[in-house]
OpenMM code with the backbone's topology and positions (N, CA, C; nanometers):
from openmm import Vec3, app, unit

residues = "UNK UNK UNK UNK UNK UNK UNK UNK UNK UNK UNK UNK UNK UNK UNK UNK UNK UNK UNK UNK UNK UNK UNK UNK UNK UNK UNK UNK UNK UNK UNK UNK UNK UNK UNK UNK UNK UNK UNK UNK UNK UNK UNK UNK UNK UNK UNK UNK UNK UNK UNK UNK UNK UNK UNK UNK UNK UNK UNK UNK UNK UNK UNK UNK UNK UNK UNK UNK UNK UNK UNK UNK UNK UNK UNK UNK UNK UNK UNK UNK UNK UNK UNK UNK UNK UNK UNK UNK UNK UNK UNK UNK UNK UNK UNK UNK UNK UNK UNK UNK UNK UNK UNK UNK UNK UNK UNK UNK UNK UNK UNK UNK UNK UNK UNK UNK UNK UNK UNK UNK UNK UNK UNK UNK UNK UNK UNK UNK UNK UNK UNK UNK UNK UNK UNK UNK UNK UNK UNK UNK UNK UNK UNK UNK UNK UNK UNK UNK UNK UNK UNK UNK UNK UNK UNK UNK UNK UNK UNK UNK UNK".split()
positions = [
    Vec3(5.1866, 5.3873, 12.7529),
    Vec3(5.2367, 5.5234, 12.7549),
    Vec3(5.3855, 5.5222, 12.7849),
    Vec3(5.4834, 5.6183, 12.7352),
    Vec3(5.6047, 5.6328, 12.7359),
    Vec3(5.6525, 5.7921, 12.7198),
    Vec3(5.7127, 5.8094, 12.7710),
    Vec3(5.7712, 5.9594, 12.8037),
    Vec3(5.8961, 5.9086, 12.6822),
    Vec3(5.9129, 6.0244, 12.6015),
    Vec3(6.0008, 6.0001, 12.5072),
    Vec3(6.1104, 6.1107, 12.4835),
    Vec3(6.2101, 6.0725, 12.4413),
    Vec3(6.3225, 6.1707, 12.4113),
    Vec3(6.2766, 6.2413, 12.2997),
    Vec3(6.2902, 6.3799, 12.3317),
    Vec3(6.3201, 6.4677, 12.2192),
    Vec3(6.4576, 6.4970, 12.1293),
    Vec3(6.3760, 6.4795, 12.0042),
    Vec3(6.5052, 6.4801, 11.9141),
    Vec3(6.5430, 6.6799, 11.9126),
    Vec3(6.6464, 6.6988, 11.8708),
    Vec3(6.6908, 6.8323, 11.8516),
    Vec3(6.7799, 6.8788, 11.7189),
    Vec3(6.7450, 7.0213, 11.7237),
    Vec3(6.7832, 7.0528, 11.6121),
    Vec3(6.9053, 7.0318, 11.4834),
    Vec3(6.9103, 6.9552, 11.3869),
    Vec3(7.0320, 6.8859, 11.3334),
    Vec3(6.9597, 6.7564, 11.2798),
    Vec3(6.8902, 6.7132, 11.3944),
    Vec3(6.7882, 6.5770, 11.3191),
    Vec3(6.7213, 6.5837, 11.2246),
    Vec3(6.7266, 6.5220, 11.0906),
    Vec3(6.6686, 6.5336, 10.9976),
    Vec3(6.5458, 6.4843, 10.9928),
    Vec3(6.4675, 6.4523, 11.1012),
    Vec3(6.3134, 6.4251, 11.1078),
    Vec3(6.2422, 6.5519, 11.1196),
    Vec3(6.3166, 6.6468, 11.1858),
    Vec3(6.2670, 6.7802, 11.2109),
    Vec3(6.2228, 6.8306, 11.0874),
    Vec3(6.3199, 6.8139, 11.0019),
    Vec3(6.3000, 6.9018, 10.8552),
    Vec3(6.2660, 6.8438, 10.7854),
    Vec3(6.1377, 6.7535, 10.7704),
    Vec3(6.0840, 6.6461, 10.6868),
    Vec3(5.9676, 6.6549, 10.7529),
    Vec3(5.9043, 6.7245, 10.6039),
    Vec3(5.7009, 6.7169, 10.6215),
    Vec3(5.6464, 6.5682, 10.6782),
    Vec3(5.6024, 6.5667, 10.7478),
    Vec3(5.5250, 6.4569, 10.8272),
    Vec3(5.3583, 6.3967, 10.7271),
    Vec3(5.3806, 6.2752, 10.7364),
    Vec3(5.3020, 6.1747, 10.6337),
    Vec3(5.1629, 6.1989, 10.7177),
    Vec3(5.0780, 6.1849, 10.6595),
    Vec3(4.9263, 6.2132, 10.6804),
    Vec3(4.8608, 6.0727, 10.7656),
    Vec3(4.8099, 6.0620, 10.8542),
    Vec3(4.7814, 5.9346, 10.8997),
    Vec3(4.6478, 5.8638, 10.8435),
    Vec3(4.6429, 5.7555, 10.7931),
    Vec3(4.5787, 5.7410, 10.6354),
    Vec3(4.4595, 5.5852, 10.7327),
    Vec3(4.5213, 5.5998, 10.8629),
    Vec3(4.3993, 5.4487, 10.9068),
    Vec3(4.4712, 5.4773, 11.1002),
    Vec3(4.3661, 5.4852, 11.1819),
    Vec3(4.3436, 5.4820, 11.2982),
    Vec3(4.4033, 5.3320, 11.3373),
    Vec3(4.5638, 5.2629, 11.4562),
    Vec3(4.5596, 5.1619, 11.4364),
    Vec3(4.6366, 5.1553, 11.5875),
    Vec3(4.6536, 5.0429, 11.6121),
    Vec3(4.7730, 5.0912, 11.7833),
    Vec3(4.8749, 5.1302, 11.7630),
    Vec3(4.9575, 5.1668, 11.6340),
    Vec3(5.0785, 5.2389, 11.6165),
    Vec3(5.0133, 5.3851, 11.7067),
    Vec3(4.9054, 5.4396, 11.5976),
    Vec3(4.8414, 5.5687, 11.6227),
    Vec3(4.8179, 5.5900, 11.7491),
    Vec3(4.7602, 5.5090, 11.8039),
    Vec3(4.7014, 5.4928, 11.9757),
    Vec3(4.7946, 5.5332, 12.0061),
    Vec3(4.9287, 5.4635, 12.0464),
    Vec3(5.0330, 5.4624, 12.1175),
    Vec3(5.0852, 5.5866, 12.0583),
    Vec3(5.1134, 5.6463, 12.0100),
    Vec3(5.1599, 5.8027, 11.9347),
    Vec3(5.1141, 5.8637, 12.0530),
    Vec3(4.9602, 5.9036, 12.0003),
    Vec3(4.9052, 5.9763, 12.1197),
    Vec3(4.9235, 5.9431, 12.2512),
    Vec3(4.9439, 5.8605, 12.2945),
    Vec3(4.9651, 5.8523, 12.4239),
    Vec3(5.0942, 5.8758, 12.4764),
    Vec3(5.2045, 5.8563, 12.3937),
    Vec3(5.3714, 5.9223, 12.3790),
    Vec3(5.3346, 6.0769, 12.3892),
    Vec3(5.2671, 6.1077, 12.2664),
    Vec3(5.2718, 6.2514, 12.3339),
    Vec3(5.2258, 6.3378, 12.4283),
    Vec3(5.1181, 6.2966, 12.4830),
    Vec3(5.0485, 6.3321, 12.5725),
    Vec3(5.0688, 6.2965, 12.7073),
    Vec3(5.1935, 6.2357, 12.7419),
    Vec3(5.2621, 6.1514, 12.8466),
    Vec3(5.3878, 6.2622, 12.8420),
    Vec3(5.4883, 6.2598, 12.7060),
    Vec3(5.5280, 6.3475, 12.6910),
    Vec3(5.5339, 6.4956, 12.7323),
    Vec3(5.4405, 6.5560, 12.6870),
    Vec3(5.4189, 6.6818, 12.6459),
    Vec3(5.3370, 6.7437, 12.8029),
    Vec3(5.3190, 6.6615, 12.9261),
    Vec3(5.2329, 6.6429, 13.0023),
    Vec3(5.3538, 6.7207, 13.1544),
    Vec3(5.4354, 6.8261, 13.1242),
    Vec3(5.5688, 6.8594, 13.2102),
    Vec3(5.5593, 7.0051, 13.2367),
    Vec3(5.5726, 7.0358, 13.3130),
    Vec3(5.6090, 7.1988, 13.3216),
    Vec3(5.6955, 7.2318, 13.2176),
    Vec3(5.6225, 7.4045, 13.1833),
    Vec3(5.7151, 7.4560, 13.0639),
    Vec3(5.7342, 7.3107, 12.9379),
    Vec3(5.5987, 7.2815, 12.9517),
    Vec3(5.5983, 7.2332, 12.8059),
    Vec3(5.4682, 7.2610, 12.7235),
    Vec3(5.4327, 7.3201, 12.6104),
    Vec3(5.3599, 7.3904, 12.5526),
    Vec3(5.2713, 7.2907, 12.5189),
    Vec3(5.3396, 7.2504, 12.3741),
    Vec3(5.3374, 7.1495, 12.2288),
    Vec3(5.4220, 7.0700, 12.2312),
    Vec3(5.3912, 6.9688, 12.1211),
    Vec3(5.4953, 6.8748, 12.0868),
    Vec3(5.4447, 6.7798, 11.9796),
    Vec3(5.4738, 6.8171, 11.8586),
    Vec3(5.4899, 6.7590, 11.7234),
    Vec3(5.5567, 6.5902, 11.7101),
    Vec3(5.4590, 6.5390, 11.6351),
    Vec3(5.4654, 6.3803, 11.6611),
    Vec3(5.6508, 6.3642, 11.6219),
    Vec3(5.6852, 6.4460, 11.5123),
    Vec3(5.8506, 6.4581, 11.4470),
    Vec3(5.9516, 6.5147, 11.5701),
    Vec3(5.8734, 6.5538, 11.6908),
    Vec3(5.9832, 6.5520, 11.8167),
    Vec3(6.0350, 6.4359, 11.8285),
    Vec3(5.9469, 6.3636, 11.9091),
    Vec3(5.9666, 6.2490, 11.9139),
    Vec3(5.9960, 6.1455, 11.8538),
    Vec3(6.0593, 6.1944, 11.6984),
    Vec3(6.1042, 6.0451, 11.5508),
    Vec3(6.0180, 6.0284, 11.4551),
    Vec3(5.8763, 6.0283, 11.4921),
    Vec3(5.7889, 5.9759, 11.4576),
    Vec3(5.7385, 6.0835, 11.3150),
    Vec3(5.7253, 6.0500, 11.2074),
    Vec3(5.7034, 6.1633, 11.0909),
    Vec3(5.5339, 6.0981, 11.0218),
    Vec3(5.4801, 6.1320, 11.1375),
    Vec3(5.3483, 6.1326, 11.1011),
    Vec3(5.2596, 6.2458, 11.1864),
    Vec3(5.1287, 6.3087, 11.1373),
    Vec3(5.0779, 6.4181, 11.1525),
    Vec3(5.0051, 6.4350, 11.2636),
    Vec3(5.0951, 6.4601, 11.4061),
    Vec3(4.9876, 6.4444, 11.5131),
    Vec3(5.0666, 6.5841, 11.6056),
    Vec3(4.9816, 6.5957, 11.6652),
    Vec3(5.0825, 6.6498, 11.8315),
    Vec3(5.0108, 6.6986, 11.8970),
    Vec3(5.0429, 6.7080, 12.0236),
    Vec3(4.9612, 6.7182, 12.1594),
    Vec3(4.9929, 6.8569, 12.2204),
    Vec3(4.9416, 6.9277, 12.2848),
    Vec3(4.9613, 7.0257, 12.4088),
    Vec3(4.9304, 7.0713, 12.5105),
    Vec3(4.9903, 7.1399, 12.5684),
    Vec3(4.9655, 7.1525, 12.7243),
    Vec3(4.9460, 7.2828, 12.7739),
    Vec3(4.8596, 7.3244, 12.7396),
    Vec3(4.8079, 7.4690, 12.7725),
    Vec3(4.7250, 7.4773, 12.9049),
    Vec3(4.8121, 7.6211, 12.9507),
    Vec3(4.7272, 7.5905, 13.1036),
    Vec3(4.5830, 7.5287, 13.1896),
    Vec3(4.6746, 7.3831, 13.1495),
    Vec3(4.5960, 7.3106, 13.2233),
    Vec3(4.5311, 7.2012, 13.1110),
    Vec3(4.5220, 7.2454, 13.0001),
    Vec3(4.4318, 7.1929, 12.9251),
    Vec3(4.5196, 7.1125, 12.8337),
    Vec3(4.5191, 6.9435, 12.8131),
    Vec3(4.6196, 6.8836, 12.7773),
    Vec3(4.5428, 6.8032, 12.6872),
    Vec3(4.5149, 6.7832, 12.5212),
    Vec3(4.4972, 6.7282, 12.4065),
    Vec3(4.5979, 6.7322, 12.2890),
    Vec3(4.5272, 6.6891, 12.2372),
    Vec3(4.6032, 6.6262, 12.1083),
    Vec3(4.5281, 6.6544, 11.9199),
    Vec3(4.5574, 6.6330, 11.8660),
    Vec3(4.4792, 6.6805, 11.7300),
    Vec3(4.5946, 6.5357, 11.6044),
    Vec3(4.5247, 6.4870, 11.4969),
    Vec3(4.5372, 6.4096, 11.4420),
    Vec3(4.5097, 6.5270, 11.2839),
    Vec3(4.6375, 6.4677, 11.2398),
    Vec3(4.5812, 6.5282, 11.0890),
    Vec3(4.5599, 6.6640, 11.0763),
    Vec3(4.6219, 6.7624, 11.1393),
    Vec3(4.6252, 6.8963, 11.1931),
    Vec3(4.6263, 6.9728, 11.0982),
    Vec3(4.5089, 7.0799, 11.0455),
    Vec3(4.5521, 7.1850, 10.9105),
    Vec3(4.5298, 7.3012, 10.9606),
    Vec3(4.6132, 7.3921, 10.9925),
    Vec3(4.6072, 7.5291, 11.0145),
    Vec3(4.4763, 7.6047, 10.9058),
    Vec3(4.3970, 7.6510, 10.9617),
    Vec3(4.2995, 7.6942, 10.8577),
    Vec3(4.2367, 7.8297, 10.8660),
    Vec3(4.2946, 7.8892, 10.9653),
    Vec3(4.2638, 8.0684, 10.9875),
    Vec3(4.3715, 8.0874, 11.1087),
    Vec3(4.4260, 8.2101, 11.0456),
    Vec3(4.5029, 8.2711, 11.1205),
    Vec3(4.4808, 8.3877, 11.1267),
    Vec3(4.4409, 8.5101, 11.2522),
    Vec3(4.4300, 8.6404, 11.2200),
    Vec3(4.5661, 8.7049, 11.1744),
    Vec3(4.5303, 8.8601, 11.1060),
    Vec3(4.6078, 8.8731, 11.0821),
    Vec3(4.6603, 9.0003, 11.2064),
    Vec3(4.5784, 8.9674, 11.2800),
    Vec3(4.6336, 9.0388, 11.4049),
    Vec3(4.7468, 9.0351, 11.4337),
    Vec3(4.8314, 9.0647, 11.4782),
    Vec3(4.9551, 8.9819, 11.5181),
    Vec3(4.9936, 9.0019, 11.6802),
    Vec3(5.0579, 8.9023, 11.7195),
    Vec3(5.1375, 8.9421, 11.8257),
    Vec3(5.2703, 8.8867, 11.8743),
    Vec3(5.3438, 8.9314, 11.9434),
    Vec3(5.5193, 8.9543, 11.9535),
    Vec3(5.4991, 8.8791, 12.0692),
    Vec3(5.6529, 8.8336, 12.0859),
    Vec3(5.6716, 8.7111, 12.2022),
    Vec3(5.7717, 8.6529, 12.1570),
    Vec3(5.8912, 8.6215, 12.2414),
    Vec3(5.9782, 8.5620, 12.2679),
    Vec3(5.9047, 8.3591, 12.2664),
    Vec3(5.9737, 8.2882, 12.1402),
    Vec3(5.9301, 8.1960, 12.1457),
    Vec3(6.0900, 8.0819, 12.1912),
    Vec3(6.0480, 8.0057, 12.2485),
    Vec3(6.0963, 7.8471, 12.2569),
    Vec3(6.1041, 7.7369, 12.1515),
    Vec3(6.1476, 7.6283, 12.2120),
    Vec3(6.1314, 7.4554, 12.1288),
    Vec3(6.1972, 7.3767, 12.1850),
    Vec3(6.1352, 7.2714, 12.2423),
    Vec3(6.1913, 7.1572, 12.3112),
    Vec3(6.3155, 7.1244, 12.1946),
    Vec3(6.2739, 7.1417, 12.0862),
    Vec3(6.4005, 7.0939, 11.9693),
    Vec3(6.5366, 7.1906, 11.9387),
    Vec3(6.4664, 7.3060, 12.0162),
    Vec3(6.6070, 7.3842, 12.0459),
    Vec3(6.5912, 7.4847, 12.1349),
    Vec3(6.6733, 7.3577, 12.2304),
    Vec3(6.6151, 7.3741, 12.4292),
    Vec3(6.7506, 7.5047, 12.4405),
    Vec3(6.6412, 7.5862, 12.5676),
    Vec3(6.7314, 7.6970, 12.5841),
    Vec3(6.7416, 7.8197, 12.5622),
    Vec3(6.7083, 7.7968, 12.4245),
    Vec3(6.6861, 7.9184, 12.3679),
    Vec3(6.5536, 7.9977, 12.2824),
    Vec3(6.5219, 8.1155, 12.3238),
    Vec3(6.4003, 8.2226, 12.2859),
    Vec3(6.4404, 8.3439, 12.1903),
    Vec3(6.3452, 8.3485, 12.0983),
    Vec3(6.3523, 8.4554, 12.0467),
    Vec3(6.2726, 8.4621, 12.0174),
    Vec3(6.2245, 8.6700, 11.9541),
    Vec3(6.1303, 8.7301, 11.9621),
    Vec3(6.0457, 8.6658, 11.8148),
    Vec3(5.9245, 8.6147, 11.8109),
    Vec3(5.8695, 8.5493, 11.7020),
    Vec3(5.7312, 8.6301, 11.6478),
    Vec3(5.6864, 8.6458, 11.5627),
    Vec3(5.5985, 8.7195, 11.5096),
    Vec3(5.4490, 8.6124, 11.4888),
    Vec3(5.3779, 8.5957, 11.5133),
    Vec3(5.2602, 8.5046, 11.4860),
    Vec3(5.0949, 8.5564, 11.5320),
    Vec3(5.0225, 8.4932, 11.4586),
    Vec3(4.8698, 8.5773, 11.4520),
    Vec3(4.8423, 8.5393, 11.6035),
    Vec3(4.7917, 8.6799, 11.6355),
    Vec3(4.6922, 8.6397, 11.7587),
    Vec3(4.6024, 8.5492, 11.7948),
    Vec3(4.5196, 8.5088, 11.6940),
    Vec3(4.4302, 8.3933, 11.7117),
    Vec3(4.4489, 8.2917, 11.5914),
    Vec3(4.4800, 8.1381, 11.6094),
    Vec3(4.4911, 8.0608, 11.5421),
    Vec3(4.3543, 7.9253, 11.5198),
    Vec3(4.3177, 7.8858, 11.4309),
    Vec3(4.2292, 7.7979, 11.4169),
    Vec3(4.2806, 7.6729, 11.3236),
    Vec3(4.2920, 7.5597, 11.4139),
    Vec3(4.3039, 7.4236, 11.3443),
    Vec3(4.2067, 7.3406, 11.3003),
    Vec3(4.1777, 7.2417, 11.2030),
    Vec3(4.1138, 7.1396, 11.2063),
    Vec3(4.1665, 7.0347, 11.1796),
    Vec3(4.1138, 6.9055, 11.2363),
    Vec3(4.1929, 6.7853, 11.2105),
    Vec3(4.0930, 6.6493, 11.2574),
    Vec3(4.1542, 6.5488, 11.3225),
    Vec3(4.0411, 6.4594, 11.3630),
    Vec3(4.0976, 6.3583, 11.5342),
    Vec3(4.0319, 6.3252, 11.6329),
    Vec3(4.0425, 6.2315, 11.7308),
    Vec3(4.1256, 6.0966, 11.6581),
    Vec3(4.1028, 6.0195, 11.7919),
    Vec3(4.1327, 5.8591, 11.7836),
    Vec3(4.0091, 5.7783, 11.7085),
    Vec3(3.8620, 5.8586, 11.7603),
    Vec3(3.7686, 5.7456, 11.6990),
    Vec3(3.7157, 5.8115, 11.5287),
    Vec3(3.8437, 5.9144, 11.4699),
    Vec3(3.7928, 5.9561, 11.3342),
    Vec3(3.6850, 6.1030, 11.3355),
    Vec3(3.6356, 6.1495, 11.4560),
    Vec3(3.5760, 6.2378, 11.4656),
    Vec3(3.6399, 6.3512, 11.4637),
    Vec3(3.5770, 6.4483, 11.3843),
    Vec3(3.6580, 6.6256, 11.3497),
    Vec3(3.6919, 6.6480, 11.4822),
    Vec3(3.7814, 6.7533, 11.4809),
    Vec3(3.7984, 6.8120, 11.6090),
    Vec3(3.8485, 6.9434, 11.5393),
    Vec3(3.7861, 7.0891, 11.6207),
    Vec3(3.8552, 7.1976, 11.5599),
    Vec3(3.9001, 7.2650, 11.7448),
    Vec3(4.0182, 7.2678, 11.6862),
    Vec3(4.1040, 7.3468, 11.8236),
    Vec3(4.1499, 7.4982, 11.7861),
    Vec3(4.0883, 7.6009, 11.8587),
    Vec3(4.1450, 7.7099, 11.8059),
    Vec3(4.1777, 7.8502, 11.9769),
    Vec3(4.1974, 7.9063, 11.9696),
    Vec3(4.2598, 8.0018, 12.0436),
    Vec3(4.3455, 8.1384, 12.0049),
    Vec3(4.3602, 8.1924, 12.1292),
    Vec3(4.4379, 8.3387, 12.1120),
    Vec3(4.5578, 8.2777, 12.1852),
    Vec3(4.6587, 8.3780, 12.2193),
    Vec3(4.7848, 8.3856, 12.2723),
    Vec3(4.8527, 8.3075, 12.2810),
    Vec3(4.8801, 8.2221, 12.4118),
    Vec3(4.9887, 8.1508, 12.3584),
    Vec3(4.9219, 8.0082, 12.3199),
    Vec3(4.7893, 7.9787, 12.3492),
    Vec3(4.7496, 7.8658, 12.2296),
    Vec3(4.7462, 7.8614, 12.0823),
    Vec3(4.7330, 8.0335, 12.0100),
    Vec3(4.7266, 8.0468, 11.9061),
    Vec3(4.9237, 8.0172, 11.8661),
    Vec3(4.9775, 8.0193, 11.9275),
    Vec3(5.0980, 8.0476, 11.9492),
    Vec3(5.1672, 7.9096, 11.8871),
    Vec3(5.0739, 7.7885, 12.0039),
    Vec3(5.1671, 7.6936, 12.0215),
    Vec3(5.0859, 7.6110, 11.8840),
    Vec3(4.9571, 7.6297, 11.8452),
    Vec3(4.9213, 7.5655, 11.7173),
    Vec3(4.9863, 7.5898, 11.6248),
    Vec3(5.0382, 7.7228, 11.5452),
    Vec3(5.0850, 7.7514, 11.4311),
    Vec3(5.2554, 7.7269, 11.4913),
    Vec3(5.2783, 7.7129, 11.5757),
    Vec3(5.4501, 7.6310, 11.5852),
    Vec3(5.4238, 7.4917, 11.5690),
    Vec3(5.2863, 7.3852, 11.5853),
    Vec3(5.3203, 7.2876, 11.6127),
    Vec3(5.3019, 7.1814, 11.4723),
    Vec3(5.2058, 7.3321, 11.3960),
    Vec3(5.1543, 7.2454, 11.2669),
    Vec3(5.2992, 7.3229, 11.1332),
    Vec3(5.3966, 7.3960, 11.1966),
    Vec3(5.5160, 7.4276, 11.1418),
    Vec3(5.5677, 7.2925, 11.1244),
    Vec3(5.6588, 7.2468, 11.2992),
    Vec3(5.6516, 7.1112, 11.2740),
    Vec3(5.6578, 7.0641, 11.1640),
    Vec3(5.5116, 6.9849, 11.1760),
    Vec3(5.4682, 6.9076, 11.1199),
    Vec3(5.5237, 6.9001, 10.9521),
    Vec3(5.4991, 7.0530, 10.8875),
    Vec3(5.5769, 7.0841, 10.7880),
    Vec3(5.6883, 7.0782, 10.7712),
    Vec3(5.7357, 7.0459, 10.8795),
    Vec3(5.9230, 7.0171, 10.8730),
    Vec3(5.9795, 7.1687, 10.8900),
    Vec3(5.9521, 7.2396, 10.9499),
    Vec3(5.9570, 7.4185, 10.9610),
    Vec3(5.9920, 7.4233, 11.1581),
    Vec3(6.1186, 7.4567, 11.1388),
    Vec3(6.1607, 7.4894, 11.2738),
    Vec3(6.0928, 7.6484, 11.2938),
    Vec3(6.0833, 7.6977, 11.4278),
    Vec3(6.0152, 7.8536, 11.4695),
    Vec3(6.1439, 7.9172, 11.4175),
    Vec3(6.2658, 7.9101, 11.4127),
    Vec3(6.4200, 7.9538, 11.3218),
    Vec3(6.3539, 8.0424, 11.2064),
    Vec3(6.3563, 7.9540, 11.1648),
    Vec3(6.2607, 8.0285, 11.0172),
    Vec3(6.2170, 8.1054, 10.9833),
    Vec3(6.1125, 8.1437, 11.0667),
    Vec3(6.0159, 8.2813, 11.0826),
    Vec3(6.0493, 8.4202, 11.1574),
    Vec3(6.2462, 8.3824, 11.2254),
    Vec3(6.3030, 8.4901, 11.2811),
    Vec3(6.3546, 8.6141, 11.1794),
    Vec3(6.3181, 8.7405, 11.2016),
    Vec3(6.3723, 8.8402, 11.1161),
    Vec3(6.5337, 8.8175, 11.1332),
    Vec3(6.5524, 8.8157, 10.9584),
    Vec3(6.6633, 8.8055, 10.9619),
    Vec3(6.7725, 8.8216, 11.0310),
    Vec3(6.7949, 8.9670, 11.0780),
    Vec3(6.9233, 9.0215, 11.1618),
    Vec3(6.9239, 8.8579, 11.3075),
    Vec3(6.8098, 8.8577, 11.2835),
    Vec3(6.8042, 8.7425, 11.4732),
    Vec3(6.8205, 8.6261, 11.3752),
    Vec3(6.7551, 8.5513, 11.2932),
    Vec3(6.7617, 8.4545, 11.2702),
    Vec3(6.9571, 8.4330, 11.2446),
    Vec3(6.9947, 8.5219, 11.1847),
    Vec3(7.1431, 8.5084, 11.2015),
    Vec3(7.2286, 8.4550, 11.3236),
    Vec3(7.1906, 8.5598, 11.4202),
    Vec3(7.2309, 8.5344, 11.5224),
    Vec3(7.2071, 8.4051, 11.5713),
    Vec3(7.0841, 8.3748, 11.5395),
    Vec3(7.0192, 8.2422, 11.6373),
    Vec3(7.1392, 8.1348, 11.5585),
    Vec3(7.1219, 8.1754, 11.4705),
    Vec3(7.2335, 8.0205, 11.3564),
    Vec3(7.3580, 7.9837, 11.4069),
    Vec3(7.4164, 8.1140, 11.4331),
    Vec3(7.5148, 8.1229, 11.5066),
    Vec3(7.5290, 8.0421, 11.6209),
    Vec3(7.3877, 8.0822, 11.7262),
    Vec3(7.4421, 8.0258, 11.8719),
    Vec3(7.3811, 7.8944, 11.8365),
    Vec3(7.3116, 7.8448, 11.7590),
    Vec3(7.3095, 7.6842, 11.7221),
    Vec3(7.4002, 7.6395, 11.6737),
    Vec3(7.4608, 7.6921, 11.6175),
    Vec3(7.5677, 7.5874, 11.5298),
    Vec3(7.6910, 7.5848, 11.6766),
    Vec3(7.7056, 7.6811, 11.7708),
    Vec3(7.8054, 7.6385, 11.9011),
    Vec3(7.7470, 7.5468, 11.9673),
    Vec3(7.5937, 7.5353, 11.9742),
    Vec3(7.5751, 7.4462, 12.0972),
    Vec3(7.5253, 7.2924, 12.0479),
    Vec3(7.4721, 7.2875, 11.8952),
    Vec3(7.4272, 7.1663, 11.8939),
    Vec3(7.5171, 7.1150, 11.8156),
] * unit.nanometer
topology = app.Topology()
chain = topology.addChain("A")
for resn in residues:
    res = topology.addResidue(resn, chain)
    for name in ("N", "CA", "C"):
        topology.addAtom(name, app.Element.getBySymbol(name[0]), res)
């Protein structure tokens, strides 16, 4: 296990769809355990295997209290409920803005020993799945800001990073 640096916004791993993990091996092992060592901190949600360099399809989180991981992650229902909230990103530390995303999110994907796993939730788990399988897509939470903010946000990124 290793606590790892987060890369930040400007890194071109961020914005590069993450490769599908195609065989269970100790690269993989050790992933998960980076992130989940990682991601294992106060005020830390999620964390997309492409935080950490790595552009393959994993990431871990830390929801109150409750700290796993998902392999091969496909967003596969999202209500269309919605709800408002000021969002974060370790990849662009600092700063929140107001983000739009379904109330309840449902993933599927698979463990270490190849077995399904479906992770799903409301609030801010539904929250931190559909940011983490963004990620994965190479899709910063930037993105999904209404315009007038996403402007702004560009702005105070391009001063600080």
């Amino acid at each position: 296990m290793a606590f790892r640096d987060i890369r930040v916004v400007g890194d071109p791993v961020l914005r590069t769809p993450c490769d599908e993990i195609t065989a269970i091996d100790g690269r993989v092992r050790s992933l998960v355990s980076d992130l989940l060592e990682t991601v294992d901190h106060d005020g830390r949600a999620g964390l997309a295997a492409n935080q950490i360099g790595v552009s393959m399809r994993a990431f871990a989180w830390n929801i109150e209290g409750d700290l796993g991981y998902v392999l091969n992650p496909r967003l596969v229902e999202v209500s269309e409920d919605a709800q408002e909230g000021d969002e974060g990103c370790l990849s662009v530390p600092g700063l929140f803005y107001p983000t739009r995303r379904g109330r309840y999110a449902r993933v599927e994907g698979t463990d270490l020993d190849g077995g399904s796993v479906v992770v799903e939730g409301e609030g801010l788990m539904a929250r931190c799945l559909q940011h983490e399988c963004d990620h994965l897509d190479g899709r910063l939470y930037l993105s999904r800001l209404e315009p007038a903010v996403r402007k702004e946000a560009l702005w105070v990124v391009r001063d600080r990073f």
